[in-house]
N, C-alpha and C positions, 0 to 999 in steps of 0.2 A: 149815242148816249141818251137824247133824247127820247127816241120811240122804247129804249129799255123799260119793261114797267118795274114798274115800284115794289123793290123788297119788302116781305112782310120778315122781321128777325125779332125773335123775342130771347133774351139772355134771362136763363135759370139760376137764380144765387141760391142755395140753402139756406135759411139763416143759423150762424155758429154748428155748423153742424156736428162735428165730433163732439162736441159738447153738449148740443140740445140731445143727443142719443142716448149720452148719458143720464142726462137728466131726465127722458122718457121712459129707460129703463129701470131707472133707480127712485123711487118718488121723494126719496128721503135727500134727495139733490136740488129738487125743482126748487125756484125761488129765491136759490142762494150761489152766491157768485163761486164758480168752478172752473177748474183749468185743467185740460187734459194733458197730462204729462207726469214728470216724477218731482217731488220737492226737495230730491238729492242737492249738493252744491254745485252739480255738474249740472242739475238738470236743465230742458228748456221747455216750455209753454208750448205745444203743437195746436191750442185752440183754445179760445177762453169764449164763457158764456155771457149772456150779453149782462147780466149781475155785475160781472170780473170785469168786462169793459169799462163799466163806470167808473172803477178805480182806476184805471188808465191799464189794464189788464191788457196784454197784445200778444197774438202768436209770435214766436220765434224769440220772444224776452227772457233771460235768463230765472229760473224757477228764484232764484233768493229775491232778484229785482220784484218781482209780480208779489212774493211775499213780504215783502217791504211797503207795497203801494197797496196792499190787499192784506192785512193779518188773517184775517178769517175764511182766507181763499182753500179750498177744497180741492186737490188733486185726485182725478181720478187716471190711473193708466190705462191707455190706450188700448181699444179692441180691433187692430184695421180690420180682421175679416167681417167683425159685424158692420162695420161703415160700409165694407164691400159690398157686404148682401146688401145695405141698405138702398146706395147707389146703383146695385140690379135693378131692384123693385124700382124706382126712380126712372131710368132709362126706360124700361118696360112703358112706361106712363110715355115718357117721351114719342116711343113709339106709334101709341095710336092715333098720331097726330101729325106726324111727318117722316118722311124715309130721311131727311136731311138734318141729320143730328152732330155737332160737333162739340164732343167732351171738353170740359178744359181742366177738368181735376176731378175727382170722385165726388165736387157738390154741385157745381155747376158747367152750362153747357148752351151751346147757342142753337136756336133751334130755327130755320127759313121754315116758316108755315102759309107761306105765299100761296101754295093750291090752296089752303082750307078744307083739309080732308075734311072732316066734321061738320062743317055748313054751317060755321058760328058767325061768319059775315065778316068779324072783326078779329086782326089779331089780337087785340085786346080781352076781347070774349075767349079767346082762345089758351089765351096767357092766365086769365080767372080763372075756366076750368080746370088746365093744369095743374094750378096752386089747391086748388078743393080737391082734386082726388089726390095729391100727393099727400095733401094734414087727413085725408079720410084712410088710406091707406094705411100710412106711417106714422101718425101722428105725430109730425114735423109740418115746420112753417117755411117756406120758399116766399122769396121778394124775384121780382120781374122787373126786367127794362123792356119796353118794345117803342122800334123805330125801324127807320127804313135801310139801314145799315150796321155792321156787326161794334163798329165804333162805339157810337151813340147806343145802339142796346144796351151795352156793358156798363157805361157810366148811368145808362135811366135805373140800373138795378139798383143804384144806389139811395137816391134820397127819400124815399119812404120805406127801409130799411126799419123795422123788420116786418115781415107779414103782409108786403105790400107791391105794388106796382105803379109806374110813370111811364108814361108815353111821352115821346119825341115824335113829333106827327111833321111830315112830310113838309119843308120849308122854314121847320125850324131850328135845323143843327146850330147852323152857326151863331144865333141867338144864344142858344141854350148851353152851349160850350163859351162864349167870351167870356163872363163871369166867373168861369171855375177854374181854381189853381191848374197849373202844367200839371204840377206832382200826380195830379189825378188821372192824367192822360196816359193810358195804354200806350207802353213802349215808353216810358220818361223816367226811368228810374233814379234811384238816390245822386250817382254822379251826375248824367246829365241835367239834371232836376238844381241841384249847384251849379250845374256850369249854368243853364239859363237865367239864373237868379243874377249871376255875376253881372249876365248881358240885359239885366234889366229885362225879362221874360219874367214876367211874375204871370199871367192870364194868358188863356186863350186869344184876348184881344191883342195880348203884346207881342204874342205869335202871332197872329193874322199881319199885322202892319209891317212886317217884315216882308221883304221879297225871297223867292227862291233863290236868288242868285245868293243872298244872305247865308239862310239857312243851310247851304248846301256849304258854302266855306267854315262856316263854323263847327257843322254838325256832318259834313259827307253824306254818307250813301241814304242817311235817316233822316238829312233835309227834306226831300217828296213828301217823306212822311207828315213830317209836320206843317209843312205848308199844306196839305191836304186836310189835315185832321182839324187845325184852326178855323178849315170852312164849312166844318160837320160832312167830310168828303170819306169815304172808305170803299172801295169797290171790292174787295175781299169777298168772295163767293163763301158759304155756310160748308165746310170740308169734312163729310163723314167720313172719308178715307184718310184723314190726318196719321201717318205714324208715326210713334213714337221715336225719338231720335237716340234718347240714351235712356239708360237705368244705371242709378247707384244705392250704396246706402253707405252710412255713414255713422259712426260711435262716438260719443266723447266720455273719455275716461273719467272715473272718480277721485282721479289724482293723476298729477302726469307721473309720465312712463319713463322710465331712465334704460328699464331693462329691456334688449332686442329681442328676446325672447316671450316677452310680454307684448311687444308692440305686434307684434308677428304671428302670436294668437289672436290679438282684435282683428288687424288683416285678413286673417285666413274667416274670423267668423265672420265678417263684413261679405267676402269671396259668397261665402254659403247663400247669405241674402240674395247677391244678386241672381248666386245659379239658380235659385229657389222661383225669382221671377222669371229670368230665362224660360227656364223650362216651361213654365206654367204660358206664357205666352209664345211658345214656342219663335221669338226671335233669339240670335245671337250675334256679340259683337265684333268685328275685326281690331279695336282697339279697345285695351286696357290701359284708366287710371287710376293712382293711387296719389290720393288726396293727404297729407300731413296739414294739423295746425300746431302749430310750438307754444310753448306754454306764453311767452312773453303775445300770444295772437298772430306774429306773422304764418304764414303759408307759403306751401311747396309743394308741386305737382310732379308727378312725373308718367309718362304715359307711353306703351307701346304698342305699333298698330300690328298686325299678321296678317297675310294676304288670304287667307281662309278663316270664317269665322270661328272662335272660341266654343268649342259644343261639346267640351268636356268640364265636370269640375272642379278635375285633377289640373287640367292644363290653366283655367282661369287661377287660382291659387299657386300654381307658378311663378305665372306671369305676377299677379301682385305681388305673390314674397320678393321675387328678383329689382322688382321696382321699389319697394322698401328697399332692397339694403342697395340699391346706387345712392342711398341719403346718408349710410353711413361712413363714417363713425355719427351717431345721434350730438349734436350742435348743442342741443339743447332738449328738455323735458317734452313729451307729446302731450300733448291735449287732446286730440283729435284723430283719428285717421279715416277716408274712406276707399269707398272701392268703386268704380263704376265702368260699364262697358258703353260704348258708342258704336257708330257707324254699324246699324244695327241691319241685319238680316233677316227673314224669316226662314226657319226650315222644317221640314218636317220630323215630327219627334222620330220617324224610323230612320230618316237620313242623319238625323244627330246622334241616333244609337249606334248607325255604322263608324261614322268617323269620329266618335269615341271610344 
């Protein structure tokens, strides 16, 4: 562990980015708080700009809430393929700087720049250039973390948000992590983030003083984890062969659904989404779910796996109508339905033409 040398990792955030595209696209946006998504009753917030943020604007907030805490909020709908192309041109950049690139959504991405293709010395230097050719390119702003680990990278993207970078230099994780809420800690989400509250884990530090033997009864297989992370500890290699585990998508209706015949057409158009990614990534899934929300919010899953993968998108539509109706007779109103496949394969689009 010792003679290991020293990660150089720098984590790319876009800042707002579905939002700032829009707002580079449209000039008649800039300056003024924006939320990409629809202001239907059903709608939800997929990105707000950092305007919308002030009023306490957040992705995933239902569209009337965000219009509540924002009157003058601006809904623009969503364009993913230009965010796609955006995020091409983006990796492109990423490219001339490292083979060792790992996506982690269409804004950002962790990049090991330890050789130093370019001979900027520092990855610091290296992390500045990146962010000037992506706003000269694109005309978008990018924030950077760089440190010696993919941990610590992720959290330095944060605090000089927006159009900025921090470094976490070699010696200082554990410093630099005690002060900061769990919540913010990679891997601690909403439930775990209450249960440690409960146990009196409020900081980084409150984790550290903790033993393994601790964390491991309370928390099992994700004790390591955080007795690692509390030390600014993360040995995770930079994985540009990361793939993708599942694809879904999902609808929420404009009113719930009483009729089977109605629910069964959002189904089936949900099916179309996912075949639509399938194909274009030419992976496919041996397991099919179908996701219900009922009006009252609870949820119900139901999911079948097949010992060959799904490479048709007669048979995926099948499969989710059949998994719909083992829910009925319908309980209650839908709200929601989705569709997603897992346990994903890749195959080749002529092998998936044959056996479909």
């Amino acid at each position: 562990m010792q003679d290991r040398p020293i990660r150089k990792i720098v984590h790319v955030d876009m800042d707002a980015f579905f939002a700032s595209v829009e707002q580079r696209d449209d000039a008649s946006l800039r300056g003024r708080p924006v939320a990409v998504g629809h202001a239907a009753s059903r709608g939800v917030v997929a990105a707000a700009s950092y305007e919308a943020r002030r009023f306490g604007v957040r992705s995933a907030m239902p569209s009337t809430t965000a219009l509540r805490k924002c009157p003058d909020l601006i809904f623009a709908p969503p364009r993913f393929e230009v965010y796609r192309a955006v995020s091409a041109q983006i990796h492109a950049i990423f490219a001339d700087y490292t083979d060792l690139i790992e996506p982690l959504s269409l804004d950002e991405a962790y990049l090991d720049v330890t050789a130093d293709r370019r001979g900027l010395g520092t990855a610091s230097a290296t992390a500045e250039e990146i962010r000037a050719r992506i706003l000269k390119e694109t005309g978008l702003t990018a924030s950077a973390g760089i440190s010696y680990n993919k941990f610590l990278a992720k959290l330095a993207s944060d605090p000089r948000k927006p159009n900025g970078q921090f470094v976490v230099a070699p010696g200082r994780g554990e410093a630099f992590v005690e002060d900061l809420p769990v919540q913010r800690f990679h891997g601690v989400g909403p439930v775990t983030g209450a249960k440690m509250e409960r146990l009196g884990l409020k900081t980084g530090a409150d984790l550290r003083r903790q033993s393994l033997a601790f964390l491991q009864h309370h928390f099992g297989k994700s004790g390591p984890w955080y007795y690692a992370i509390a030390r600014g500890q993360d040995d995770r290699p930079v994985n540009p062969d990361r793939t993708r585990k599942s694809s879904g998508s999902e609808t929420t209706f404009a009113s719930d659904l009483t009729d089977p015949a109605a629910v069964e057409a959002g189904v089936a158009e949900m099916a179309d989404d996912v075949w639509t990614w399938c194909e274009k990534a030419g992976s496919f899934g041996r397991t099919v779910t179908v996701k219900v929300k009922w009006a009252d919010f609870q949820q119900s899953t139901r999911s079948r796996s097949f010992r060959e993968p799904v490479t048709s998108l007669a048979q995926l539509q099948d499969a989710a109508r059949l998994l719909m109706r083992a829910l009925y007779p319908l309980p209650k109103g839908v709200r929601l339905v989705g569709v997603s496949v897992s346990n994903l394969e890749k195959v080749a689009q002529s092998e998936a033409l044959v056996l479909s």
